[in-house]
N, C-alpha and C positions, 0 to 999 in steps of 0.2 A: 425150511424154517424162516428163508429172509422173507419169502411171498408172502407165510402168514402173519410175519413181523409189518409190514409192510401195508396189507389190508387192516389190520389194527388199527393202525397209526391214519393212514389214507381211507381207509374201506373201496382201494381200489387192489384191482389184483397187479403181478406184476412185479416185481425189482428193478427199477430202474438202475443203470449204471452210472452210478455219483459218483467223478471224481474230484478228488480236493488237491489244489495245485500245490506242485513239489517244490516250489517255495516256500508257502506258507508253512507245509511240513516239517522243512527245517528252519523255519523261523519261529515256527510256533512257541517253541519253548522259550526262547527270549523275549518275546512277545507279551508273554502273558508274565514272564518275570516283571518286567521293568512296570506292568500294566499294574500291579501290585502293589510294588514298589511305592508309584506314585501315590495310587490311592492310601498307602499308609500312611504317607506325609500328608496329605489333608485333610481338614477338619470337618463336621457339620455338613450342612448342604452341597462345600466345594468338590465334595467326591460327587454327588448327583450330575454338577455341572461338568463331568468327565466326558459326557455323553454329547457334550452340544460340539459343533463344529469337527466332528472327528472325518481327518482326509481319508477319502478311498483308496486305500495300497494297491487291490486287486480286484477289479471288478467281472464280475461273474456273468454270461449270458444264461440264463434259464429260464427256458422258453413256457413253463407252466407255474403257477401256485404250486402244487404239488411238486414238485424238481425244488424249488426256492425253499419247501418248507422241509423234504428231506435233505436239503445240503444245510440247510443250518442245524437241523438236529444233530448232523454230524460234525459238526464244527463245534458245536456244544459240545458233545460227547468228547471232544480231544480235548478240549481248553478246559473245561471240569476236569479230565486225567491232569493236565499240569499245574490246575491251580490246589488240587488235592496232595499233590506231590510236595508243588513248595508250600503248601499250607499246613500239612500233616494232618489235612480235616479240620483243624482249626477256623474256615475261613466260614462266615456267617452266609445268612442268602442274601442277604444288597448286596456285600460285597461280590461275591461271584456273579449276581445278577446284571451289573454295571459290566463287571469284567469280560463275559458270555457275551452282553449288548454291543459294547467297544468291540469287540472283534469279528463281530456281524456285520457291524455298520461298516467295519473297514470294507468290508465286498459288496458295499452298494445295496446291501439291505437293510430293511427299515426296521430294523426291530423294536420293541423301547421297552423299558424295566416297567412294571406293574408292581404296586404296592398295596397289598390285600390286608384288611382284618377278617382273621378267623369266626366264622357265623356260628359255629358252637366250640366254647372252648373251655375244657377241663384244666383239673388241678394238677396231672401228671405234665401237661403239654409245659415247653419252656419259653415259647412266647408266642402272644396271642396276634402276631401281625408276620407278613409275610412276602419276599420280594421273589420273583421272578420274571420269566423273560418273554414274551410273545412276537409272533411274527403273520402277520394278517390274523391277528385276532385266537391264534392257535397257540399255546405254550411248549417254548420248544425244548426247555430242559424243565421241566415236568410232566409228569402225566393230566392225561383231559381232565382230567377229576379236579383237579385247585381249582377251575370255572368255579365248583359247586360249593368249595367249602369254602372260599372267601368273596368279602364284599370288595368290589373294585374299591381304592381308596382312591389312588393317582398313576398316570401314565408318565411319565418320562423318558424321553421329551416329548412332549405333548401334541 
């Protein structure tokens, strides 16, 4: 299952073994609390600017694109479990978008939030614009499909 997970995602064969430092494991959940936190005290654009200047805690060797782009999927995948946790699903997509970004960036990768408007949008959907996260140009807490169904609006940080 993880191979064909794996070519999916890559279209290479193969599971590489990603592992995520036991550090950050147990820090992740304060982490991404306080990361919150913050962002609910600011206003307007000041949560955008969350992204600029953020120190590297932990810097990661990975010696491919492909390594860099499945250790951040996974690093998505935990910090979405925590931010759904203390969110109760409550938390929109900039927000988790920024929040996902910040803590990429903390391990020396260059991610940056993308802010899309939806290219066909109906009267059931709840908003017609849409934030997530890319890393070389690939979306890492989304599937490949948001490429197609929104128009790039802005990158940040650019």
């Amino acid at each position: 299952m993880k191979d064909m997970y794996t070519f999916m995602i890559t279209g290479e064969r193969g599971f590489p073994n990603i592992k995520i430092p036991m550090s950050f494991l147990l820090q992740s959940p304060f982490l991404v609390f306080n990361l919150l936190r913050r962002y609910k005290q600011l206003e307007g654009n000041k949560k955008l600017h969350m992204l600029e200047n953020i120190k590297t805690d932990c810097s990661i060797d990975l010696h491919n694109e492909r390594m860099r782009y499945l250790f951040a999927r996974k690093i998505a995948g935990l910090t979405i479990l925590w931010i759904n946790l203390f969110r109760q699903g409550e938390a929109l997509c900039l927000e988790r978008a920024i929040i996902i970004c910040m803590v990429l960036r903390s391990f020396g990768l260059s991610a940056k939030v993308i802010i899309g408007k939806k290219l066909s949008f109906s009267m059931i959907e709840r908003f017609p614009f849409h934030a997530w996260v890319e890393l070389d140009g690939k979306p890492v807490d989304e599937h490949i499909g948001v490429l197609d169904q929104y128009k790039r609006l802005d990158e940040i940080p650019s």
